[in-house]
CHARMM internal coordinates of N, CA and C (Angstrom, degrees):
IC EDIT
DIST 1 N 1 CA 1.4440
DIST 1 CA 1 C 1.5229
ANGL 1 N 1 CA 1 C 108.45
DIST 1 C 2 N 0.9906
ANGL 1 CA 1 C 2 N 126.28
DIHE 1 N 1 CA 1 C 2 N 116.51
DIST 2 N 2 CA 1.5301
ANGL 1 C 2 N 2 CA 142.35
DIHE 1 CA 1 C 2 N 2 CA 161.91
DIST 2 CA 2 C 1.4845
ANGL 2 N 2 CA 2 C 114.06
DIHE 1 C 2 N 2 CA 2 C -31.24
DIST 2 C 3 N 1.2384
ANGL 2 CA 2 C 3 N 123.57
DIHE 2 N 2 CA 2 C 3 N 111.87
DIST 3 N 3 CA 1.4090
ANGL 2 C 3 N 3 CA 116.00
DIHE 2 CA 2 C 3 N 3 CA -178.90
DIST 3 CA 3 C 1.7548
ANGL 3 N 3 CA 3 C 108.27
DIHE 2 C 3 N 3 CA 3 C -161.02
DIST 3 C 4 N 1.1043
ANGL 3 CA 3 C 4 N 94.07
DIHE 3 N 3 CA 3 C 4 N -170.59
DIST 4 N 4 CA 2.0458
ANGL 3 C 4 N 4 CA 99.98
DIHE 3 CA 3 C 4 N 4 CA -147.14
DIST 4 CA 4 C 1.9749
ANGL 4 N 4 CA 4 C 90.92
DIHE 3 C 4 N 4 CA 4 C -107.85
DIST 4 C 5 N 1.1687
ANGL 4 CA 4 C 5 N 109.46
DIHE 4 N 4 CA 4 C 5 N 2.00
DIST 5 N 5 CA 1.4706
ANGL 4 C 5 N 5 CA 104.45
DIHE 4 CA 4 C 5 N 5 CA -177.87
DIST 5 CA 5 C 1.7698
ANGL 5 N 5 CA 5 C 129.25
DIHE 4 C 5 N 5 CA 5 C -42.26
DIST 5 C 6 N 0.9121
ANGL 5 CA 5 C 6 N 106.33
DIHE 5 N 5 CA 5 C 6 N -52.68
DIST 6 N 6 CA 1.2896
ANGL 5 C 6 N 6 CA 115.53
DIHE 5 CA 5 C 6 N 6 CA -176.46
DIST 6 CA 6 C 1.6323
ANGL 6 N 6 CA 6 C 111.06
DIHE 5 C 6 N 6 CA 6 C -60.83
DIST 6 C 7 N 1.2816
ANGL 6 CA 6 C 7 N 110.17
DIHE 6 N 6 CA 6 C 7 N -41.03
DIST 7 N 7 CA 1.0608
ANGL 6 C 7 N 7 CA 128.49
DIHE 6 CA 6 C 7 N 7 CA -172.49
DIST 7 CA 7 C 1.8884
ANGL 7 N 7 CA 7 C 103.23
DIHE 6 C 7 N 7 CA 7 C -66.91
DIST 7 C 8 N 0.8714
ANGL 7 CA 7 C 8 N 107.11
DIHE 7 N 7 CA 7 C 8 N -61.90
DIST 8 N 8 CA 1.3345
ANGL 7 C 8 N 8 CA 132.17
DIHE 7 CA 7 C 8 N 8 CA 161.03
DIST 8 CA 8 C 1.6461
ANGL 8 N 8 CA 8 C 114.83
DIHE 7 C 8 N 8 CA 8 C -5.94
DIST 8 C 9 N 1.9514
ANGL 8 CA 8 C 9 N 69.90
DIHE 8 N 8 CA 8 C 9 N -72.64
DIST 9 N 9 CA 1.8020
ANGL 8 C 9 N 9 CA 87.47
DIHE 8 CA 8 C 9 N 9 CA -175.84
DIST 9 CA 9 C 1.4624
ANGL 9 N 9 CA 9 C 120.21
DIHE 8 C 9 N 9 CA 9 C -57.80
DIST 9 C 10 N 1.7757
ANGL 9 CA 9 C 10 N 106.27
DIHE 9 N 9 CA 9 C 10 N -46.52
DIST 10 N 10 CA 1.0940
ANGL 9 C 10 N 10 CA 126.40
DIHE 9 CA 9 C 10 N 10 CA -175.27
DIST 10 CA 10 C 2.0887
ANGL 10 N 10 CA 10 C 87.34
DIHE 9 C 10 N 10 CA 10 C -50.22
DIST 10 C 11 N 0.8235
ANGL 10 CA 10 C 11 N 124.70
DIHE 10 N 10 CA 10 C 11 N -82.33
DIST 11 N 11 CA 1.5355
ANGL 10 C 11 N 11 CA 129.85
DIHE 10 CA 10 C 11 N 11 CA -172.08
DIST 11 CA 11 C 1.5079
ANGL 11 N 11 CA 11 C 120.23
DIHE 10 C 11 N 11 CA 11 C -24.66
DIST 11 C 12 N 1.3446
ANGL 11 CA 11 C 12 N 104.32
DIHE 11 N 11 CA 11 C 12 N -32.36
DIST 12 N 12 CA 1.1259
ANGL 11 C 12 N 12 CA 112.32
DIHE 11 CA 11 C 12 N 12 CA 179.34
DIST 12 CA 12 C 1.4480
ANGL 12 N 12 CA 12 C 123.39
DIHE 11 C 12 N 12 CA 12 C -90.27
DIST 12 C 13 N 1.4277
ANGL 12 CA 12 C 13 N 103.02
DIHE 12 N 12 CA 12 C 13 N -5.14
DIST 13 N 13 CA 1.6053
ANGL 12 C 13 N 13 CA 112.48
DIHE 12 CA 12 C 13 N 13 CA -166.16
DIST 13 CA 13 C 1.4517
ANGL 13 N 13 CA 13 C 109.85
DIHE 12 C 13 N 13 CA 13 C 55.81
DIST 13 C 14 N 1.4922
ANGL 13 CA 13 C 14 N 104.71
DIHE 13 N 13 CA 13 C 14 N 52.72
DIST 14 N 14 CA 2.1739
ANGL 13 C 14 N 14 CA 100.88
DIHE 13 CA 13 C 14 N 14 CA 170.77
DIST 14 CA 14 C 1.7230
ANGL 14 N 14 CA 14 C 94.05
DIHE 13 C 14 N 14 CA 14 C -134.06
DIST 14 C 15 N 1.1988
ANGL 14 CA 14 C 15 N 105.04
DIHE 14 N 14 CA 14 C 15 N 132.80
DIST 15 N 15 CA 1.4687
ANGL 14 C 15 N 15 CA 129.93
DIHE 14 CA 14 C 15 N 15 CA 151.57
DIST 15 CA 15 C 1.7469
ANGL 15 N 15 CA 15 C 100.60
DIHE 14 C 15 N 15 CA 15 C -60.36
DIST 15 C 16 N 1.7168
ANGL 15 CA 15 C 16 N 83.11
DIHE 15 N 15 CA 15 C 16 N 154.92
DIST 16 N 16 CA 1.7066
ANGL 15 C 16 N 16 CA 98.58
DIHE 15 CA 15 C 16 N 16 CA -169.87
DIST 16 CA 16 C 1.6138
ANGL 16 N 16 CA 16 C 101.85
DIHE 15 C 16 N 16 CA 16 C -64.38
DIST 16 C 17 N 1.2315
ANGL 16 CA 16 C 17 N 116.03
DIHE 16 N 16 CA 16 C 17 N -21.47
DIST 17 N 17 CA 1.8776
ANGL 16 C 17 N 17 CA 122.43
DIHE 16 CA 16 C 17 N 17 CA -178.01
DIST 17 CA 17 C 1.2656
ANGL 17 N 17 CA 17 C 101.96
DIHE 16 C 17 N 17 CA 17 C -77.81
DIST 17 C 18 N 1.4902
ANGL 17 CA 17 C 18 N 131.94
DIHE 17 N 17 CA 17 C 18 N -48.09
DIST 18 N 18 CA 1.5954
ANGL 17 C 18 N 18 CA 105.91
DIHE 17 CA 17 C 18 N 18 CA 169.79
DIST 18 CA 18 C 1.4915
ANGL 18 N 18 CA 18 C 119.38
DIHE 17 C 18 N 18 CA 18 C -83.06
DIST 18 C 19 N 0.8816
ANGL 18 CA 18 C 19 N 132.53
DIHE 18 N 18 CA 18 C 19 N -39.93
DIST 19 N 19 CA 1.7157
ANGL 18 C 19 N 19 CA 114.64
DIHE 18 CA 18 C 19 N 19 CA 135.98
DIST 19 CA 19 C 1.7374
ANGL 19 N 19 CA 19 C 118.06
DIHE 18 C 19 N 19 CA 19 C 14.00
DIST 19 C 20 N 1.5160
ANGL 19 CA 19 C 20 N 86.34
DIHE 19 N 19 CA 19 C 20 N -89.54
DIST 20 N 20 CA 1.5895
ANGL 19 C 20 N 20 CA 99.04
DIHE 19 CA 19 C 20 N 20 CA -176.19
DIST 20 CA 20 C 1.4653
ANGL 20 N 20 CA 20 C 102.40
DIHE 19 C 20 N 20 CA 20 C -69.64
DIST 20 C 21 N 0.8678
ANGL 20 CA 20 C 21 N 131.74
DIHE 20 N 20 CA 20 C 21 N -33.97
DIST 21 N 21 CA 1.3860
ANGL 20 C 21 N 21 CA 123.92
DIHE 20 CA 20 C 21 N 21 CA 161.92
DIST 21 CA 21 C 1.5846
ANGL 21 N 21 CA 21 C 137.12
DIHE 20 C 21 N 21 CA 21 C -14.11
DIST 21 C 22 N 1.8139
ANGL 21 CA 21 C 22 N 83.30
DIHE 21 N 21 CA 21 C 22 N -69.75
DIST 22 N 22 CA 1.4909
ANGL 21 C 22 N 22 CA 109.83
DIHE 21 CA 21 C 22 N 22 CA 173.99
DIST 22 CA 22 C 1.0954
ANGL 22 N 22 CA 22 C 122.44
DIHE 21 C 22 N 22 CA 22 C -67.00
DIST 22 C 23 N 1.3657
ANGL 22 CA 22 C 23 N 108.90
DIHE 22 N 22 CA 22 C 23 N -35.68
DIST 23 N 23 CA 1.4813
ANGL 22 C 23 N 23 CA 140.90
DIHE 22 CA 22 C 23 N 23 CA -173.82
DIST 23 CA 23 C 1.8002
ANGL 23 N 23 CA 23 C 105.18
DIHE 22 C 23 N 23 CA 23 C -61.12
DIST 23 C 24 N 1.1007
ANGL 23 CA 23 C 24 N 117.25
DIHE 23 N 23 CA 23 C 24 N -35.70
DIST 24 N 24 CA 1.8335
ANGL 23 C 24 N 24 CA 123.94
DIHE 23 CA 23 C 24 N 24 CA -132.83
DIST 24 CA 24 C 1.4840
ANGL 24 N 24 CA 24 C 121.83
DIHE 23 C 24 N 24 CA 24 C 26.97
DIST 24 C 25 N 1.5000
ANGL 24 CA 24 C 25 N 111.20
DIHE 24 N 24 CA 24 C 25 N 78.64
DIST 25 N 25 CA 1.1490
ANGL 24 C 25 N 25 CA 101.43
DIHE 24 CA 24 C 25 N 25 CA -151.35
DIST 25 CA 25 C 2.2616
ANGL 25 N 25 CA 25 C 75.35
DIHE 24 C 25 N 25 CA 25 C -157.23
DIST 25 C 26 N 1.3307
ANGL 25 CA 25 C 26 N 111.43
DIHE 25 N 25 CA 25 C 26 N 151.43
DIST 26 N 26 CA 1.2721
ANGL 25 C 26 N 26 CA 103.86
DIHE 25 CA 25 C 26 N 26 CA -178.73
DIST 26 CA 26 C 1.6344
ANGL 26 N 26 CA 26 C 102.94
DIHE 25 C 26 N 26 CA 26 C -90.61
DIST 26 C 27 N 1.3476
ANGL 26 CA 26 C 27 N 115.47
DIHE 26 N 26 CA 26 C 27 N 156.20
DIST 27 N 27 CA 1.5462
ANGL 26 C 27 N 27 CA 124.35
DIHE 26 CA 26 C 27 N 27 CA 173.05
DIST 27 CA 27 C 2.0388
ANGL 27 N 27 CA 27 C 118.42
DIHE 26 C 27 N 27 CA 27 C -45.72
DIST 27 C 28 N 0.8710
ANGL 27 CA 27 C 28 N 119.00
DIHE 27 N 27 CA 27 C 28 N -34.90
DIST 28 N 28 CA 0.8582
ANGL 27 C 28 N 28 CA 170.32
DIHE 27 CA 27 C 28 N 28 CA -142.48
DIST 28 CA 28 C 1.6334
ANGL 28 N 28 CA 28 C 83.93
DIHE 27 C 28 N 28 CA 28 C -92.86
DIST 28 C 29 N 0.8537
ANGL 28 CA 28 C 29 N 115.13
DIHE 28 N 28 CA 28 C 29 N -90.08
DIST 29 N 29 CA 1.6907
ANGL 28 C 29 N 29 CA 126.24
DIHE 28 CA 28 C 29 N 29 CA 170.46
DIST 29 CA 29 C 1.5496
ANGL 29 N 29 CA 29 C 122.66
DIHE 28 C 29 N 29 CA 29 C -49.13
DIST 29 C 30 N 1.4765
ANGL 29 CA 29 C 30 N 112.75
DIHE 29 N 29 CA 29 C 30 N -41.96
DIST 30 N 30 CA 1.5710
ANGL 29 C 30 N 30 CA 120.23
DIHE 29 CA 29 C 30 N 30 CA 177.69
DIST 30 CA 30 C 1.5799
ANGL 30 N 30 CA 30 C 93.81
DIHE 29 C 30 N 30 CA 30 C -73.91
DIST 30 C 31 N 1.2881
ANGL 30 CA 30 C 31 N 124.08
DIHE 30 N 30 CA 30 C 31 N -44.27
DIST 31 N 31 CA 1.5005
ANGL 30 C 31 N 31 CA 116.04
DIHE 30 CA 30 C 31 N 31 CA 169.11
DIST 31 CA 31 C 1.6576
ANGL 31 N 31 CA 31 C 117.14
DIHE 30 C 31 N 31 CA 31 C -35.91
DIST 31 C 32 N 1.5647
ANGL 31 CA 31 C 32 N 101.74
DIHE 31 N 31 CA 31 C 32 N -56.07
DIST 32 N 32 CA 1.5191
ANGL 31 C 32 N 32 CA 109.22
DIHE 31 CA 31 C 32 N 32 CA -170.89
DIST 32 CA 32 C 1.3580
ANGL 32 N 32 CA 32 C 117.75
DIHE 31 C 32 N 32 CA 32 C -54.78
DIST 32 C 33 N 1.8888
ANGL 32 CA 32 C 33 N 110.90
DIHE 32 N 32 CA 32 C 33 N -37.12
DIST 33 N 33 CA 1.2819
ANGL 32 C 33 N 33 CA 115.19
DIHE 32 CA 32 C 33 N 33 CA -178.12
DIST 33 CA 33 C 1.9355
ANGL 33 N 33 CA 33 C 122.12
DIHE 32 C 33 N 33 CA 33 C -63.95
DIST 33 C 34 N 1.6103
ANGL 33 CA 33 C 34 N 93.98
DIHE 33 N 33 CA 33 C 34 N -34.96
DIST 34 N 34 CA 1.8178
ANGL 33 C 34 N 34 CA 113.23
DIHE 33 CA 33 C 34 N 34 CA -175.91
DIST 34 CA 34 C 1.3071
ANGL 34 N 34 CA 34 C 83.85
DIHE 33 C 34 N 34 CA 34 C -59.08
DIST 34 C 35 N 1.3822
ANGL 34 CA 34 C 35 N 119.45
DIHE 34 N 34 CA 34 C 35 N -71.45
DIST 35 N 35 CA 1.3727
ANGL 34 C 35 N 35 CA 106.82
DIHE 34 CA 34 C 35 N 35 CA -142.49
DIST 35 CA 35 C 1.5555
ANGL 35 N 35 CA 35 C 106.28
DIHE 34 C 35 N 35 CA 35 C -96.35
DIST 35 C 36 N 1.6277
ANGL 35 CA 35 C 36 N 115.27
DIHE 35 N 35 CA 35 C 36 N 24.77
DIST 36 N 36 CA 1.6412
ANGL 35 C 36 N 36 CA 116.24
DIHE 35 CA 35 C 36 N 36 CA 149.83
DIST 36 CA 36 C 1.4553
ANGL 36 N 36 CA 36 C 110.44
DIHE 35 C 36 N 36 CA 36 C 71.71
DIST 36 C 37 N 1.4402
ANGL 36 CA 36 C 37 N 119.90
DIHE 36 N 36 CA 36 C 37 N 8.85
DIST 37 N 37 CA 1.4664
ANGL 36 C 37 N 37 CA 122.37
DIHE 36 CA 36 C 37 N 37 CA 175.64
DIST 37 CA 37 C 1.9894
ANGL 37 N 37 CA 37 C 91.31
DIHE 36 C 37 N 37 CA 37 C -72.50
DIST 37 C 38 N 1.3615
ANGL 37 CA 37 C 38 N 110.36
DIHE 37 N 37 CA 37 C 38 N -30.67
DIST 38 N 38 CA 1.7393
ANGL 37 C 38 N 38 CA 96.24
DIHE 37 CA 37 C 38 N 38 CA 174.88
DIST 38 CA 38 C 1.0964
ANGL 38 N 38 CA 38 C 109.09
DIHE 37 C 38 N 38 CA 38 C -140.47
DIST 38 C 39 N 1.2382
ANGL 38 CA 38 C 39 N 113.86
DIHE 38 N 38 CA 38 C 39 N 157.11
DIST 39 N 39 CA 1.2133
ANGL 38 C 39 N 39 CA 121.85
DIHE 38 CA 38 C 39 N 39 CA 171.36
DIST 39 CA 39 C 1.6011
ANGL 39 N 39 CA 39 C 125.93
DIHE 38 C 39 N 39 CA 39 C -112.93
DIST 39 C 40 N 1.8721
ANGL 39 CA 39 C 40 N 116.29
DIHE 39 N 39 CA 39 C 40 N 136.42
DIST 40 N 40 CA 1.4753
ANGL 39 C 40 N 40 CA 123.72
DIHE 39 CA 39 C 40 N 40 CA -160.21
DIST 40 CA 40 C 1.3578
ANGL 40 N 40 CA 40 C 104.18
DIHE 39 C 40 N 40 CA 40 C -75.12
DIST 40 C 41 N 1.5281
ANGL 40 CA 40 C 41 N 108.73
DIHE 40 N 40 CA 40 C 41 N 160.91
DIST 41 N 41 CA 1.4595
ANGL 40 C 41 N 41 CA 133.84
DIHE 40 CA 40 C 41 N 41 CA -172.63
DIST 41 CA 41 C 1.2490
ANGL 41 N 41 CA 41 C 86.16
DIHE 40 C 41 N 41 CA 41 C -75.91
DIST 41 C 42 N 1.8519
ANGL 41 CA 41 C 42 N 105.95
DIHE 41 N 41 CA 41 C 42 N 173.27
DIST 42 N 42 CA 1.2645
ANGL 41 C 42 N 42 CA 113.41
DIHE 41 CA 41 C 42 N 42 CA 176.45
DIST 42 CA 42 C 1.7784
ANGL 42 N 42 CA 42 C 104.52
DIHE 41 C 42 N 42 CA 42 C -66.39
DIST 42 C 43 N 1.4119
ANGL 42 CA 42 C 43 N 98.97
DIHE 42 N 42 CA 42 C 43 N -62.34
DIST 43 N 43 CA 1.9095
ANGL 42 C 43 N 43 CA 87.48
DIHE 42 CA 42 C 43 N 43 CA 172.87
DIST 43 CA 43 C 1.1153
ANGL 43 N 43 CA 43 C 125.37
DIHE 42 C 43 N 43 CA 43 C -27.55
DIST 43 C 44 N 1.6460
ANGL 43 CA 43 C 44 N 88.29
DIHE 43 N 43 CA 43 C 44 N -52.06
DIST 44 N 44 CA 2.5217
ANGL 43 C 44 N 44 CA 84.58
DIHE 43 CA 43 C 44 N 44 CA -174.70
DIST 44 CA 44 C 1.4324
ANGL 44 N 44 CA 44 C 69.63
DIHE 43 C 44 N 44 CA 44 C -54.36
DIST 44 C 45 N 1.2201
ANGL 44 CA 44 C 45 N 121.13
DIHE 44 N 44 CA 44 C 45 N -128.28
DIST 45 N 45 CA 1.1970
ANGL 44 C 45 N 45 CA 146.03
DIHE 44 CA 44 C 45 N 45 CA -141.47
DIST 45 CA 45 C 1.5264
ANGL 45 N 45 CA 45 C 116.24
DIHE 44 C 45 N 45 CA 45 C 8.08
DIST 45 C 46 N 1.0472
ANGL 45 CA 45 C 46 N 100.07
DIHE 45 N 45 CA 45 C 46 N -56.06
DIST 46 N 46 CA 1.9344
ANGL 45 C 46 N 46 CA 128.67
DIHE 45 CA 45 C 46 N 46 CA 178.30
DIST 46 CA 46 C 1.6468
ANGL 46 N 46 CA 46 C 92.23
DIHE 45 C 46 N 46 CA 46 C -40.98
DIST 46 C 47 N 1.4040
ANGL 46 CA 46 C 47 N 103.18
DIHE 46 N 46 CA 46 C 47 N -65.67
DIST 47 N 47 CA 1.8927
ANGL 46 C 47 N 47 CA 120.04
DIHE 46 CA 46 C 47 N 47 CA -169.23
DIST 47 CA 47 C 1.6021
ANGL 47 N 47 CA 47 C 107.91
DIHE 46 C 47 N 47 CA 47 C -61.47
DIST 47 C 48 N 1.1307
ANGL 47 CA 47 C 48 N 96.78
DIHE 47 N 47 CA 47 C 48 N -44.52
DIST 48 N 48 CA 1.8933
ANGL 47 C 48 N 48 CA 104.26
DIHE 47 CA 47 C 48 N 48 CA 173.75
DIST 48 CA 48 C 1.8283
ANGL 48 N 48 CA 48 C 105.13
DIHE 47 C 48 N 48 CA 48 C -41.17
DIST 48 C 49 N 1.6000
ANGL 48 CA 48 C 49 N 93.09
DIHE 48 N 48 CA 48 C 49 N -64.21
DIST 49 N 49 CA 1.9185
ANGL 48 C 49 N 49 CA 98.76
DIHE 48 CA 48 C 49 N 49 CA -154.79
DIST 49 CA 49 C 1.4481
ANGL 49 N 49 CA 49 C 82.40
DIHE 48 C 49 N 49 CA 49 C -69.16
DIST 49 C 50 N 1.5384
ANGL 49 CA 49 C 50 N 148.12
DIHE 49 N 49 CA 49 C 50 N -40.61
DIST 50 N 50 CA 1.1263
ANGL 49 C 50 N 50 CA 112.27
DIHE 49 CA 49 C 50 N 50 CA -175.79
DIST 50 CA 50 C 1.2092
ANGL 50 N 50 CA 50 C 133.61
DIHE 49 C 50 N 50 CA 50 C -57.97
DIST 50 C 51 N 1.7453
ANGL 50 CA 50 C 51 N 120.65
DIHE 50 N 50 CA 50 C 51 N -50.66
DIST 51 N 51 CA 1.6586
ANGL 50 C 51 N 51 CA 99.49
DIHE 50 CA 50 C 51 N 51 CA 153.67
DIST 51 CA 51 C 1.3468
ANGL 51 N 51 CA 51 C 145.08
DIHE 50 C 51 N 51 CA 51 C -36.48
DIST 51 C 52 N 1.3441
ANGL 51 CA 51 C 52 N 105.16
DIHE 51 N 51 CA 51 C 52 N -31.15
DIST 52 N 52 CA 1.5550
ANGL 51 C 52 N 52 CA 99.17
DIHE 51 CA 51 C 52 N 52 CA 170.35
DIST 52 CA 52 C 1.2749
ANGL 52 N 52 CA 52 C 124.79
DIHE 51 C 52 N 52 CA 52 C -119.50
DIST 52 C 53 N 1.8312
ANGL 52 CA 52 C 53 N 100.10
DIHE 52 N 52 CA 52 C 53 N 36.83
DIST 53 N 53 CA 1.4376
ANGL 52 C 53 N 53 CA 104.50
DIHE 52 CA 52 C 53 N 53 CA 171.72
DIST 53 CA 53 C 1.3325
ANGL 53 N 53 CA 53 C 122.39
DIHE 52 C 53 N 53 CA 53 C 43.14
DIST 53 C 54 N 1.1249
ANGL 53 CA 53 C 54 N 136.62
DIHE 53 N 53 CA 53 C 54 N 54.12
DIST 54 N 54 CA 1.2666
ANGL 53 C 54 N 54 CA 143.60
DIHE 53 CA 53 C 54 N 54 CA 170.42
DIST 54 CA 54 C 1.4817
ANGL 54 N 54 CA 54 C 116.17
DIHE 53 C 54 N 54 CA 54 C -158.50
DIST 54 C 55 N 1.5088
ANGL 54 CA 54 C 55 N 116.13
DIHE 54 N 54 CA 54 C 55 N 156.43
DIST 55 N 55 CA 1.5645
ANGL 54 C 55 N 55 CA 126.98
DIHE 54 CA 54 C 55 N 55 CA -149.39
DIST 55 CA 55 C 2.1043
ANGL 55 N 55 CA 55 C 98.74
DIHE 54 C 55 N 55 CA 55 C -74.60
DIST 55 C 56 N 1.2123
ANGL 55 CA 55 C 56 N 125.91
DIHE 55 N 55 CA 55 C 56 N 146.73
DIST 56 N 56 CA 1.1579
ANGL 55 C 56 N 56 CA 101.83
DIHE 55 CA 55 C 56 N 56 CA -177.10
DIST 56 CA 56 C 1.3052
ANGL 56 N 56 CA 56 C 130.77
DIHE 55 C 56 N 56 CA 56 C -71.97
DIST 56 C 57 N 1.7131
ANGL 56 CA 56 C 57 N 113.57
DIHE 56 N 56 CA 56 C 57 N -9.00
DIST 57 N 57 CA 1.7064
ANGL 56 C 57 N 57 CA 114.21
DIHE 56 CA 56 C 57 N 57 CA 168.50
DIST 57 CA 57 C 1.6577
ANGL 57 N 57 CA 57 C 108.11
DIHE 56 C 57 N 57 CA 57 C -64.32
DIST 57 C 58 N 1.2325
ANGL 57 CA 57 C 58 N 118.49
DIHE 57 N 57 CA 57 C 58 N -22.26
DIST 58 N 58 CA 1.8847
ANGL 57 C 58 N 58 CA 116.31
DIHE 57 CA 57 C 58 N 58 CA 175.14
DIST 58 CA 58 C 1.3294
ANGL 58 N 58 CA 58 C 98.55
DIHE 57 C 58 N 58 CA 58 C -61.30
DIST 58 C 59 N 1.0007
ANGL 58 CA 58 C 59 N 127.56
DIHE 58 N 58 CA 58 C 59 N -24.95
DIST 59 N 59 CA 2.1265
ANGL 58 C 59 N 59 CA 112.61
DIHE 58 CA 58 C 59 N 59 CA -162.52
DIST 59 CA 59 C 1.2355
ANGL 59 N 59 CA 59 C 100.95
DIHE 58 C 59 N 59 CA 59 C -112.88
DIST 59 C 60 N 1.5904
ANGL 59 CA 59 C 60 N 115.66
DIHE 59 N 59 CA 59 C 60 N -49.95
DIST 60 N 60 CA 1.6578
ANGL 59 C 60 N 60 CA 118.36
DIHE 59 CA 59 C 60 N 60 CA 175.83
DIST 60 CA 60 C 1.6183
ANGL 60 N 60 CA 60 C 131.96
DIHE 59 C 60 N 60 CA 60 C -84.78
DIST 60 C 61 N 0.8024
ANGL 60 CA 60 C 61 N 127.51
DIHE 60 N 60 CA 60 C 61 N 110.98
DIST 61 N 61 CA 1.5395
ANGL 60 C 61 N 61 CA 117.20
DIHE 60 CA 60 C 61 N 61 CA -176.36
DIST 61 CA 61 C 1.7281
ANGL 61 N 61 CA 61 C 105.81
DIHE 60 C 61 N 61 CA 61 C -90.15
DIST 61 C 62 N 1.4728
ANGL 61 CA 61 C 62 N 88.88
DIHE 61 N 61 CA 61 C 62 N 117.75
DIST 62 N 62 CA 1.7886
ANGL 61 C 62 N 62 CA 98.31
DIHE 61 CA 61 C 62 N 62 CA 179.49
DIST 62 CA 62 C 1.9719
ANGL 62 N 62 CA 62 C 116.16
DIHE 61 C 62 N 62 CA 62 C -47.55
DIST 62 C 63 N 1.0104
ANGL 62 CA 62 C 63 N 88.93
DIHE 62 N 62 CA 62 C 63 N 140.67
DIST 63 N 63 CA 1.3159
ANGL 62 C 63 N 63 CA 111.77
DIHE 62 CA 62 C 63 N 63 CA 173.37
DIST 63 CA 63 C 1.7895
ANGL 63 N 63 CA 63 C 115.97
DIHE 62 C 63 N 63 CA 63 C -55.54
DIST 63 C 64 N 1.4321
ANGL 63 CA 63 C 64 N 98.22
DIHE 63 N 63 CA 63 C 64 N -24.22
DIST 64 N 64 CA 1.6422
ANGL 63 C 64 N 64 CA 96.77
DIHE 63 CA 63 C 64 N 64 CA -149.43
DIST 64 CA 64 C 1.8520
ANGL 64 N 64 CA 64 C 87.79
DIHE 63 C 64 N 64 CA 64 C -123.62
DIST 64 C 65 N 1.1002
ANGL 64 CA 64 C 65 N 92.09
DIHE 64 N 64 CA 64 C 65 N 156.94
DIST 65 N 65 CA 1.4822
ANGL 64 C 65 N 65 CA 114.32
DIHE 64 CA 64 C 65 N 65 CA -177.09
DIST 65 CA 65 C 1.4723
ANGL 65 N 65 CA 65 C 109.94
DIHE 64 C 65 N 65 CA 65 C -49.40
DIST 65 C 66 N 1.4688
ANGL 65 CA 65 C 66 N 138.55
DIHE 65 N 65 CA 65 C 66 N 162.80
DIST 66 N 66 CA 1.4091
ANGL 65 C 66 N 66 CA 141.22
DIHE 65 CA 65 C 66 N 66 CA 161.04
DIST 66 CA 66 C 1.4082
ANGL 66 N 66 CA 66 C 87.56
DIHE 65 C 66 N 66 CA 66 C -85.07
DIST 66 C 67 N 1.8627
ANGL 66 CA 66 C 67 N 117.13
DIHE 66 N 66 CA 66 C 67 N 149.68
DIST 67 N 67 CA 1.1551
ANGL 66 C 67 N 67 CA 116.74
DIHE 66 CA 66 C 67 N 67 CA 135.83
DIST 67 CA 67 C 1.1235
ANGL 67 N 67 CA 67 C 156.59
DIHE 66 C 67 N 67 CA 67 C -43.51
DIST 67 C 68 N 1.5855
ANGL 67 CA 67 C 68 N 162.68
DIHE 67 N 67 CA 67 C 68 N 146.80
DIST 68 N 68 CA 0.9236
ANGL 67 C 68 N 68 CA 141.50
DIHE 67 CA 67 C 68 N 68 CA 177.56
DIST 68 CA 68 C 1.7664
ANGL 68 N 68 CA 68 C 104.93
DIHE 67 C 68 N 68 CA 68 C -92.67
DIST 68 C 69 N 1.4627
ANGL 68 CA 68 C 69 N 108.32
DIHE 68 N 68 CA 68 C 69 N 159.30
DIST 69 N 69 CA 1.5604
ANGL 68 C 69 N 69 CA 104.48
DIHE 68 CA 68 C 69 N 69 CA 157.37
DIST 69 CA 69 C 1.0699
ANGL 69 N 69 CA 69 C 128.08
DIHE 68 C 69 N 69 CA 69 C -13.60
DIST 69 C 70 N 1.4293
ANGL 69 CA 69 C 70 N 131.43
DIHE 69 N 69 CA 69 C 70 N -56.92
DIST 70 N 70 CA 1.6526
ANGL 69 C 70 N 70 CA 155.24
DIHE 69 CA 69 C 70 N 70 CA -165.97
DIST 70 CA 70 C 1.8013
ANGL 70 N 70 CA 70 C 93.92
DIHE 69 C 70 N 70 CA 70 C -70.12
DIST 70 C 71 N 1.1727
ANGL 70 CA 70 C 71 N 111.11
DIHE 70 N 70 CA 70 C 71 N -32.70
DIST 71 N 71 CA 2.2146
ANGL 70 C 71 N 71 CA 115.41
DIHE 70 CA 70 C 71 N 71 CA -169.32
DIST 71 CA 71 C 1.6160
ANGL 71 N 71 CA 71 C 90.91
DIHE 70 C 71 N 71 CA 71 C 69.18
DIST 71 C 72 N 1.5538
ANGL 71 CA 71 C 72 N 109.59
DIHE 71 N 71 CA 71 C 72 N 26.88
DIST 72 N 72 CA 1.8402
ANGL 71 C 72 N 72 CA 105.67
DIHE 71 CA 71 C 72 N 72 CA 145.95
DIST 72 CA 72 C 1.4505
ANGL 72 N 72 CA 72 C 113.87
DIHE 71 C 72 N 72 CA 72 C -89.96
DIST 72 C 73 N 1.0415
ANGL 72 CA 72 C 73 N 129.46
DIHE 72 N 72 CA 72 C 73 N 153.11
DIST 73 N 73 CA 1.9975
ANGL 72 C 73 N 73 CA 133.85
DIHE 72 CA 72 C 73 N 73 CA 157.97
DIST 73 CA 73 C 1.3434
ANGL 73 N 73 CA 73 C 84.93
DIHE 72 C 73 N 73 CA 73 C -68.74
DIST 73 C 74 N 1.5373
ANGL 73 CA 73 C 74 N 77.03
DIHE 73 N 73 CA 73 C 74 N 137.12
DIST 74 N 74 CA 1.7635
ANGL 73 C 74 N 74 CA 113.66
DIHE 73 CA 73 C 74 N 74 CA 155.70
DIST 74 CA 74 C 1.1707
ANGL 74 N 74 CA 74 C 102.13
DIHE 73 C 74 N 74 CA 74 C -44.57
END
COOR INIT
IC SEED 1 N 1 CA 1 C
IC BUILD
C-alpha cells in the first residue's frame, strides 16, 4: 500500500527503530511498510496516525478507487 511513511519519519527526525519502537512492532516490519512489500492492519495503521497525529488517509493511500458522482467506481 502506498504511503507517506518514510517521509514522515524523515520529518520527524525518527529512525525506522524508534518508529518500531513506538510502534511495538520490530524494525524489520516498519521497513516492510516504507517500502510497501506489506501492508498495516487497521491497528498498525490506527497506531501509525497516532504518532504522527494525522488522519490515516494522510499516510495511507487507499487501495480502492474514489467514487464517482453516480457512487459507481471509476
Amino acid at each position: 500500500m502506498k504511503n507517506q511513511l518514510k517521509v514522515l519519519r524523515a520529518q520527524h527526525g525518527m529512525t525506522q527503530e524508534d518508529l518500531s519502537q513506538q510502534l511495538g512492532v520490530s524494525r524489520q516490519a516498519v521497513n516492510a511498510l516504507e517500502t510497501e512489500k506489506h501492508s498495516p492492519s487497521l491497528d498498525l495503521a490506527y497506531r501509525i496516525a497516532a504518532v504522527f497525529d494525522l488522519p490515516i488517509d494522510q499516510i495511507f493511500e487507499s487501495p480502492y478507487e474514489k467514487p464517482r458522482k453516480n457512487g459507481r467506481l471509476k
